[in-house]
PQR file of N, CA, C, O and H, with PARSE charges and radii, in Angstrom:
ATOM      1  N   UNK A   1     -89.831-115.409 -41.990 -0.4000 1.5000
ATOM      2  CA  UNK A   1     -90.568-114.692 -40.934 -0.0000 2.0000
ATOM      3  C   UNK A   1     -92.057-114.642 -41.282  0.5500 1.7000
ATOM      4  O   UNK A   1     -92.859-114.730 -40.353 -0.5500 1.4000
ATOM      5  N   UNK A   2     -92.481-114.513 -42.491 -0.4000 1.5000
ATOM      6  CA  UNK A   2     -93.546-114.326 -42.800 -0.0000 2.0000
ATOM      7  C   UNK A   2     -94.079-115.844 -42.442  0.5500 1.7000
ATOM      8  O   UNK A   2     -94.864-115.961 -41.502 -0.5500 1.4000
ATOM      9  H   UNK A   2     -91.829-114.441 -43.246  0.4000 1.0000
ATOM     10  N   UNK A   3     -93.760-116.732 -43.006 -0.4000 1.5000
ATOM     11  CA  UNK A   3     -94.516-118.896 -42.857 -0.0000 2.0000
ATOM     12  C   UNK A   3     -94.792-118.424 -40.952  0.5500 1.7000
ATOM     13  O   UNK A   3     -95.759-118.934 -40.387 -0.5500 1.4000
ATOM     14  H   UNK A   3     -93.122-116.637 -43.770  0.4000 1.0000
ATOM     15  N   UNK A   4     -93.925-117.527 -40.216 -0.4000 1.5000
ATOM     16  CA  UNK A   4     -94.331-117.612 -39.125 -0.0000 2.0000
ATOM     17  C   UNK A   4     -95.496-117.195 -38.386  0.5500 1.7000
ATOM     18  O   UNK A   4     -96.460-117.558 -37.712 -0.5500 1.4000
ATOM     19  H   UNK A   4     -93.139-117.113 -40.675  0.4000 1.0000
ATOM     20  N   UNK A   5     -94.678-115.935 -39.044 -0.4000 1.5000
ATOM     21  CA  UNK A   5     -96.235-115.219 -38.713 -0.0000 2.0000
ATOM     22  C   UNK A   5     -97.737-115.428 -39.412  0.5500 1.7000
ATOM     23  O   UNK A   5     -98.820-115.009 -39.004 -0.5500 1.4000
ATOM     24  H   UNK A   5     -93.896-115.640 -39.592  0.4000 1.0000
ATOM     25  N   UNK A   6     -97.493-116.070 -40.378 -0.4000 1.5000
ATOM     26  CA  UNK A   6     -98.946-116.619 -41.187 -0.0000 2.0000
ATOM     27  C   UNK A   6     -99.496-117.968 -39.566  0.5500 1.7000
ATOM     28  O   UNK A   6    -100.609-118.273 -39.136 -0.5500 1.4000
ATOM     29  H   UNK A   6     -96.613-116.410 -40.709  0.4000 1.0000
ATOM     30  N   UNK A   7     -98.424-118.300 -39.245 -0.4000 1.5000
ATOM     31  CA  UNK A   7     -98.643-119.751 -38.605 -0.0000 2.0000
ATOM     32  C   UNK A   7     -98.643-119.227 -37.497  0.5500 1.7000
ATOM     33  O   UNK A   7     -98.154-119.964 -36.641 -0.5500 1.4000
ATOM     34  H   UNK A   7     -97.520-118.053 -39.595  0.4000 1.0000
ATOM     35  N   UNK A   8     -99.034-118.122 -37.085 -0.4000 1.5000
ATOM     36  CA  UNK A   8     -99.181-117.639 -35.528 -0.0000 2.0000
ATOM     37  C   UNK A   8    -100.566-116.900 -35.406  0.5500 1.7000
ATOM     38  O   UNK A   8    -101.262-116.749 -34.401 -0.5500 1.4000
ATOM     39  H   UNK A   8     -99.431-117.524 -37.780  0.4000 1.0000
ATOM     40  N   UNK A   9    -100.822-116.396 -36.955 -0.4000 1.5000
ATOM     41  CA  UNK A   9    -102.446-115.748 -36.831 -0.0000 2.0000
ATOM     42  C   UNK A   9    -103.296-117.021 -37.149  0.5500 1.7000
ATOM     43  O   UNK A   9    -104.360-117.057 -36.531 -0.5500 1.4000
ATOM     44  H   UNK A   9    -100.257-116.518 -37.771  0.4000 1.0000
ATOM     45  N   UNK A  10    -103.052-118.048 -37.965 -0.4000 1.5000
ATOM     46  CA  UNK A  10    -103.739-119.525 -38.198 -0.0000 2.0000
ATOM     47  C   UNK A  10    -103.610-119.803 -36.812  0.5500 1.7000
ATOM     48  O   UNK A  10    -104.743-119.847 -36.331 -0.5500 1.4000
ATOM     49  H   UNK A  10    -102.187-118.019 -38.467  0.4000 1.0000
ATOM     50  N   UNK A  11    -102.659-120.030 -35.876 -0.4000 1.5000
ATOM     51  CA  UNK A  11    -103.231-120.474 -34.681 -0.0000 2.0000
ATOM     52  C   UNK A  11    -103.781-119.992 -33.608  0.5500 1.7000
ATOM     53  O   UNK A  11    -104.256-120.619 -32.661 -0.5500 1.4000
ATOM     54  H   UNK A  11    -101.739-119.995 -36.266  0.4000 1.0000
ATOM     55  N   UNK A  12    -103.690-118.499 -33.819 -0.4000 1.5000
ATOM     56  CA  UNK A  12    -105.102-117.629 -33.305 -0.0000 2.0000
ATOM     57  C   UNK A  12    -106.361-117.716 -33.761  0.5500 1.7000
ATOM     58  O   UNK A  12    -107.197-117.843 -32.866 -0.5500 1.4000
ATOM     59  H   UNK A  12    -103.305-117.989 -34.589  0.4000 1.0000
ATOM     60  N   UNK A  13    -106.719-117.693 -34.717 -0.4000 1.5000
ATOM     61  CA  UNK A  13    -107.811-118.107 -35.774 -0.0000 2.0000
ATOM     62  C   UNK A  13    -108.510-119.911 -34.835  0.5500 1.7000
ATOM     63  O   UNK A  13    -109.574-120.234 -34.307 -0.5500 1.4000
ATOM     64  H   UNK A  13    -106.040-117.590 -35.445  0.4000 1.0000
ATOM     65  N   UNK A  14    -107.129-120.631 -35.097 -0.4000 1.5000
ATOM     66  CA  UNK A  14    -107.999-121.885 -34.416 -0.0000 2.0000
ATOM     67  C   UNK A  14    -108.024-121.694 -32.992  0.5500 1.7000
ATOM     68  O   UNK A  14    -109.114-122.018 -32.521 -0.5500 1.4000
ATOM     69  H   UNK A  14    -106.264-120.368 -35.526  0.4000 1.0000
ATOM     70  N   UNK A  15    -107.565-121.465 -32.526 -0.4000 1.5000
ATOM     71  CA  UNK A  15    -107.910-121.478 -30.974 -0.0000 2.0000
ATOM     72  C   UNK A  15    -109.521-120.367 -30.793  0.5500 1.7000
ATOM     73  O   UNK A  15    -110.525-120.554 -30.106 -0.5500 1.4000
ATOM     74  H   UNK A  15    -106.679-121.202 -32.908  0.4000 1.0000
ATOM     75  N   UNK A  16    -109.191-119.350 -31.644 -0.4000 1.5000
ATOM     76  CA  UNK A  16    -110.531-118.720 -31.070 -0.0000 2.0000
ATOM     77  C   UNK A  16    -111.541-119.723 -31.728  0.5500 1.7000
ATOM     78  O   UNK A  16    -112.626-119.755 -31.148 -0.5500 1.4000
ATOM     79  H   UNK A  16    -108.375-119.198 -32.202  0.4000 1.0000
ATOM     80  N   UNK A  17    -111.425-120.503 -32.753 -0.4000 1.5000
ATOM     81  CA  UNK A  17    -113.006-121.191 -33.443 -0.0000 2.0000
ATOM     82  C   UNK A  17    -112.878-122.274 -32.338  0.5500 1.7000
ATOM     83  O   UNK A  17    -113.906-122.870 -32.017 -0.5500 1.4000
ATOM     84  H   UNK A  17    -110.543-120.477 -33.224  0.4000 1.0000
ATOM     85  N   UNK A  18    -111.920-122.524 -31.839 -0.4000 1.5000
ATOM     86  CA  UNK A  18    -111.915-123.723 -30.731 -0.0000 2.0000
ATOM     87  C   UNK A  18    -112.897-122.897 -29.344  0.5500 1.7000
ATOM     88  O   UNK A  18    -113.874-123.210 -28.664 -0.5500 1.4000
ATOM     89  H   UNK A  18    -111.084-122.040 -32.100  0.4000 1.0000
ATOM     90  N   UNK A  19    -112.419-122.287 -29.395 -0.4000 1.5000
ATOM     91  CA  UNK A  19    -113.322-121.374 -27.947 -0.0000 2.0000
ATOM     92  C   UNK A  19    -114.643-121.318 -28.207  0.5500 1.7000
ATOM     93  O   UNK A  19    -115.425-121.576 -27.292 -0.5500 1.4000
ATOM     94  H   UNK A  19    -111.625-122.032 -29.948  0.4000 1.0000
ATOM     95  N   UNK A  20    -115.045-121.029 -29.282 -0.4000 1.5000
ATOM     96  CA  UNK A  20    -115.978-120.945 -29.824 -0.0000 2.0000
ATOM     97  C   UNK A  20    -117.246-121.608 -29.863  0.5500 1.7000
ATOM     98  O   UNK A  20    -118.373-121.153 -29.668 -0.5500 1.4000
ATOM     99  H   UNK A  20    -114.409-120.819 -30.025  0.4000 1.0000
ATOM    100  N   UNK A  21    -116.787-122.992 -30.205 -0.4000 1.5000
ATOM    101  CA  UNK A  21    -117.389-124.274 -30.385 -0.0000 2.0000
ATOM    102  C   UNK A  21    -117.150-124.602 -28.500  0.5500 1.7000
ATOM    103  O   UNK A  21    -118.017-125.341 -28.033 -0.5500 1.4000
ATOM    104  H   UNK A  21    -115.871-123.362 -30.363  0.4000 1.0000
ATOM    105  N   UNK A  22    -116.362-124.236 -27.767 -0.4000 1.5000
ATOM    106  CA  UNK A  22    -116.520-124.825 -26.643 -0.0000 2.0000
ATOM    107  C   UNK A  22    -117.136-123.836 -25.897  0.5500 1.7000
ATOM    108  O   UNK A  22    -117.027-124.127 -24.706 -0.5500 1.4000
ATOM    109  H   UNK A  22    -115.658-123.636 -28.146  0.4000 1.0000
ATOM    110  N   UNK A  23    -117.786-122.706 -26.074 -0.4000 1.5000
ATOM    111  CA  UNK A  23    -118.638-121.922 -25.570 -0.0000 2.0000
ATOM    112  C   UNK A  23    -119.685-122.495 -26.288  0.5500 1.7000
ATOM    113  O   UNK A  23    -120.707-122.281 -25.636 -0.5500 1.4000
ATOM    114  H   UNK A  23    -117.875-122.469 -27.042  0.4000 1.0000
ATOM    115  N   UNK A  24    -119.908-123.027 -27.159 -0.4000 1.5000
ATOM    116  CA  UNK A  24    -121.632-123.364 -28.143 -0.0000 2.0000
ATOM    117  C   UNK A  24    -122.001-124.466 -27.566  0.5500 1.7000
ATOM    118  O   UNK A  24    -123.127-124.768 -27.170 -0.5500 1.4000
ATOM    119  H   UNK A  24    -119.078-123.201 -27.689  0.4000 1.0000
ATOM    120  N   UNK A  25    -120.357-125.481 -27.494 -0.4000 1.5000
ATOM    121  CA  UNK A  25    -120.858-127.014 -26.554 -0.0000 2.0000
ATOM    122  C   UNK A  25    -121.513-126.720 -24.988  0.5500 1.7000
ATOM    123  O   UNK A  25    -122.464-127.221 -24.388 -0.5500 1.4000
ATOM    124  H   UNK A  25    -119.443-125.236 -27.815  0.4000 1.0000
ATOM    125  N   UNK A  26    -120.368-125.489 -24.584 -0.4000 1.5000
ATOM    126  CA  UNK A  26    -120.880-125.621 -23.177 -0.0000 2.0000
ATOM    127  C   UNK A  26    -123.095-124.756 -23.352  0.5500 1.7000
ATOM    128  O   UNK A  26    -123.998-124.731 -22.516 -0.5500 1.4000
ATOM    129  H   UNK A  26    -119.596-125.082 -25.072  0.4000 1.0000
ATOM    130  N   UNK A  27    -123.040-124.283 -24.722 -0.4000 1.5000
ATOM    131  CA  UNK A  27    -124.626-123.343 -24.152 -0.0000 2.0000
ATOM    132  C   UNK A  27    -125.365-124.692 -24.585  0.5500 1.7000
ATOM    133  O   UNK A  27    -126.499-124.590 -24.116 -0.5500 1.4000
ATOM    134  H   UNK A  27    -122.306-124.304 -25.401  0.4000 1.0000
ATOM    135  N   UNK A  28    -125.244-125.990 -25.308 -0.4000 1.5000
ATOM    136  CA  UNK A  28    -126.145-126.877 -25.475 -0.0000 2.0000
ATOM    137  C   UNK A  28    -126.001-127.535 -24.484  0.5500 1.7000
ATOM    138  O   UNK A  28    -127.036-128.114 -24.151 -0.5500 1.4000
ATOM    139  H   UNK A  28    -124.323-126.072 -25.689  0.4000 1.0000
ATOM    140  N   UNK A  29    -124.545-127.824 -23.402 -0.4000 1.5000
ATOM    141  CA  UNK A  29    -124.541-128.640 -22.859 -0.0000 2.0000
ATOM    142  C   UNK A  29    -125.806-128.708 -21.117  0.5500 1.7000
ATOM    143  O   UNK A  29    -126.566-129.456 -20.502 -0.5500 1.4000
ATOM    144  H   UNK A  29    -123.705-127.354 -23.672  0.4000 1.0000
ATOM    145  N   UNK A  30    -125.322-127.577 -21.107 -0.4000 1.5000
ATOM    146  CA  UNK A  30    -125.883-126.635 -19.839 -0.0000 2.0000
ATOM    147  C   UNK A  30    -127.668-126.602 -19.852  0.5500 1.7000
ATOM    148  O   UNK A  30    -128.314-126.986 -18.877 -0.5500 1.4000
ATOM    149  H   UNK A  30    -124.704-126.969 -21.607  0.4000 1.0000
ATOM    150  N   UNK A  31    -128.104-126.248 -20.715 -0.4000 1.5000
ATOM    151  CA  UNK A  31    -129.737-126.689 -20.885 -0.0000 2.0000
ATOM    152  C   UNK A  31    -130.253-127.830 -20.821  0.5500 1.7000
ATOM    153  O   UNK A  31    -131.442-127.889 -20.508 -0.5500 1.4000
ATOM    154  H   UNK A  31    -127.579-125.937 -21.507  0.4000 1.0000
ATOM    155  N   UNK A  32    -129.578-128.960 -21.072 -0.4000 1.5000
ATOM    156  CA  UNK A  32    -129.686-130.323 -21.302 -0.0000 2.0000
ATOM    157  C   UNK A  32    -130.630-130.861 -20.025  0.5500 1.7000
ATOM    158  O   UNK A  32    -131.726-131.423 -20.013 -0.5500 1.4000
ATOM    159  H   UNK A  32    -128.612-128.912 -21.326  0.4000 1.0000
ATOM    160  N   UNK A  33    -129.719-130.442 -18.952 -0.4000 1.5000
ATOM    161  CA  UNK A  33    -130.882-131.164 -17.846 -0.0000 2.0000
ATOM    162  C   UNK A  33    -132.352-130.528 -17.622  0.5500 1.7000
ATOM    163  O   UNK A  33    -133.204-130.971 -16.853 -0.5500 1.4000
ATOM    164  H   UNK A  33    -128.829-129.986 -18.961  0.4000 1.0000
ATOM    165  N   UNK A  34    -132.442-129.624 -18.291 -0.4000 1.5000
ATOM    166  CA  UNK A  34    -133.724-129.307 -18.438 -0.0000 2.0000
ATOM    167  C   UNK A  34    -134.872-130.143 -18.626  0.5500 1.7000
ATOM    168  O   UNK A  34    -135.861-130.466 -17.969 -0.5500 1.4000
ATOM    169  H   UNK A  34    -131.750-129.264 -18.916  0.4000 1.0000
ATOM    170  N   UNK A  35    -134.268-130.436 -20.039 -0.4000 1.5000
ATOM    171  CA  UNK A  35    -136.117-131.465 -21.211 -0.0000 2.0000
ATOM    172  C   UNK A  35    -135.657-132.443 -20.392  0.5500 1.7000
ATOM    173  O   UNK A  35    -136.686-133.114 -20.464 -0.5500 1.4000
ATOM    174  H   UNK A  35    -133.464-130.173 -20.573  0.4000 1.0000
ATOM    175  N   UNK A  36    -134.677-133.339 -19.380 -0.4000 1.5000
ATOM    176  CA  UNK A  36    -134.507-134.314 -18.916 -0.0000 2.0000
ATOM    177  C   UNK A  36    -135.998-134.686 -18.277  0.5500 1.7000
ATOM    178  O   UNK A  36    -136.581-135.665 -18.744 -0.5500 1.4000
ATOM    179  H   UNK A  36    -133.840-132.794 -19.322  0.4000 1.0000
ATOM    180  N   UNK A  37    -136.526-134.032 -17.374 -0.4000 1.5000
ATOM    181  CA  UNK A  37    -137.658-134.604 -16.918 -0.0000 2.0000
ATOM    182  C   UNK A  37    -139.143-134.629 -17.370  0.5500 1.7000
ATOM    183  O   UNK A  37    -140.223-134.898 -16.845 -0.5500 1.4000
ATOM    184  H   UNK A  37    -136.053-133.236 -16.995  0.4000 1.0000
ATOM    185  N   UNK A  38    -138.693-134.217 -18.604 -0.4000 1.5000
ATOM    186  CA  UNK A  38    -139.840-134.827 -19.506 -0.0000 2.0000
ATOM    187  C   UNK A  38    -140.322-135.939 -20.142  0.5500 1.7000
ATOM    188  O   UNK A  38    -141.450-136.192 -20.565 -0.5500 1.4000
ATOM    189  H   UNK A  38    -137.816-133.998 -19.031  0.4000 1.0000
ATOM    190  N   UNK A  39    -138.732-136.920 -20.150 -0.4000 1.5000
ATOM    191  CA  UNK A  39    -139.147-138.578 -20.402 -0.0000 2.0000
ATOM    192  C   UNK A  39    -139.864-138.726 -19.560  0.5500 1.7000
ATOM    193  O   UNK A  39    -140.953-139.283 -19.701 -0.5500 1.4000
ATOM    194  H   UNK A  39    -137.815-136.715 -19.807  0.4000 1.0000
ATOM    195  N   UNK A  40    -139.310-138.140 -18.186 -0.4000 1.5000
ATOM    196  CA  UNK A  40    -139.870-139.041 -16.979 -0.0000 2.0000
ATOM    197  C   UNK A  40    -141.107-139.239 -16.755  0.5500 1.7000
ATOM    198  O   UNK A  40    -141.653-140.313 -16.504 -0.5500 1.4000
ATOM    199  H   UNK A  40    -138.425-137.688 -18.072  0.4000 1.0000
ATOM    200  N   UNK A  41    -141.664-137.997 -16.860 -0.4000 1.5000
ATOM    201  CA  UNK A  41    -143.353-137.566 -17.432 -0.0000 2.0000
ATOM    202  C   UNK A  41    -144.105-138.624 -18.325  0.5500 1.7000
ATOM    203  O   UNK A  41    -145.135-139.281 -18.170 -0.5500 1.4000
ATOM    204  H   UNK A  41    -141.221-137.124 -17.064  0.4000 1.0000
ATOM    205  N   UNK A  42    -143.306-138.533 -19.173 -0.4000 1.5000
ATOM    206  CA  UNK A  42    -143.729-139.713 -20.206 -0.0000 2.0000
ATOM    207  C   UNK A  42    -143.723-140.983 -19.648  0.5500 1.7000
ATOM    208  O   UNK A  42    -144.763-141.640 -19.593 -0.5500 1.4000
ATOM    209  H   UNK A  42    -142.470-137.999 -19.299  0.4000 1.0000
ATOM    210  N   UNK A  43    -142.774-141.357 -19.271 -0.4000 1.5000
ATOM    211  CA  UNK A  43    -143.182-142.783 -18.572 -0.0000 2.0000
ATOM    212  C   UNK A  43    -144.022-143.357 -17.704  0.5500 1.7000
ATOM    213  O   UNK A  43    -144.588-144.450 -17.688 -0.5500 1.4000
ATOM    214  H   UNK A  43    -141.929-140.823 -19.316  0.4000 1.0000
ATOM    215  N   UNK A  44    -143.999-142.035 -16.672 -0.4000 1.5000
ATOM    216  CA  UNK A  44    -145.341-142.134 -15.982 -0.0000 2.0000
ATOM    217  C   UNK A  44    -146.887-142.440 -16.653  0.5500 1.7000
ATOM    218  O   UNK A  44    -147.909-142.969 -16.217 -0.5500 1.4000
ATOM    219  H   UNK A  44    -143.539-141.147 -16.685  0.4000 1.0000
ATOM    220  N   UNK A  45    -146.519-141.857 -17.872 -0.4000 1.5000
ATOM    221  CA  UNK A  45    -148.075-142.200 -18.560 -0.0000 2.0000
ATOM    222  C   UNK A  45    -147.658-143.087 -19.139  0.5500 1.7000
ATOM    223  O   UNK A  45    -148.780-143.474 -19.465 -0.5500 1.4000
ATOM    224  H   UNK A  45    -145.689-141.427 -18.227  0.4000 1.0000
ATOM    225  N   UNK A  46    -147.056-143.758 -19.561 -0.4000 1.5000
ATOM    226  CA  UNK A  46    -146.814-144.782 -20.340 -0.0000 2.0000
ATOM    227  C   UNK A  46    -147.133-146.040 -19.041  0.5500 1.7000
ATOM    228  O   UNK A  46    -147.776-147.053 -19.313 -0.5500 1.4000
ATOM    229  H   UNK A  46    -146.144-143.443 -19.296  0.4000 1.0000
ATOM    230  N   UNK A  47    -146.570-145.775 -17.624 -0.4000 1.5000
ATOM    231  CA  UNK A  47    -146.916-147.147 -16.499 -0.0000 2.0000
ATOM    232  C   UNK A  47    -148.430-147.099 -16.795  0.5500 1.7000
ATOM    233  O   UNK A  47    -148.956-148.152 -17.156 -0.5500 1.4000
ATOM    234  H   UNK A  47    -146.048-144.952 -17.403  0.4000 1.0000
ATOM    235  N   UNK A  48    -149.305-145.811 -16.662 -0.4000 1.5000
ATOM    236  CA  UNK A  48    -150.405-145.555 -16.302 -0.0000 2.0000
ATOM    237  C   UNK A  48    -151.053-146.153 -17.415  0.5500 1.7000
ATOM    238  O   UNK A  48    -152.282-146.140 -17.495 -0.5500 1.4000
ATOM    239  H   UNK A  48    -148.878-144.956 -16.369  0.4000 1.0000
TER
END
């Protein structure tokens, strides 16, 4: 009973570091289109 319950708080443990990391992916992911139009900027001076 105990291997179980060790193996039921380990897979609470990973699922929350899994949430975790997919709340951190989603806060880098989500800003991203931001600096996007700053190449664009750049290129413009770069045609120019």
């Amino acid at each position: 009973m105990s291997v179980i319950s060790r193996a039921k708080t380990w897979a609470g443990e990973a699922s929350a570091r899994l949430a975790e990391a997919l709340a951190a992916l989603a806060d880098t992911v989500a800003p991203a289109p931001q600096p996007k139009p700053v190449p664009v900027r750049v290129r413009n001076e770069r045609r120019r």
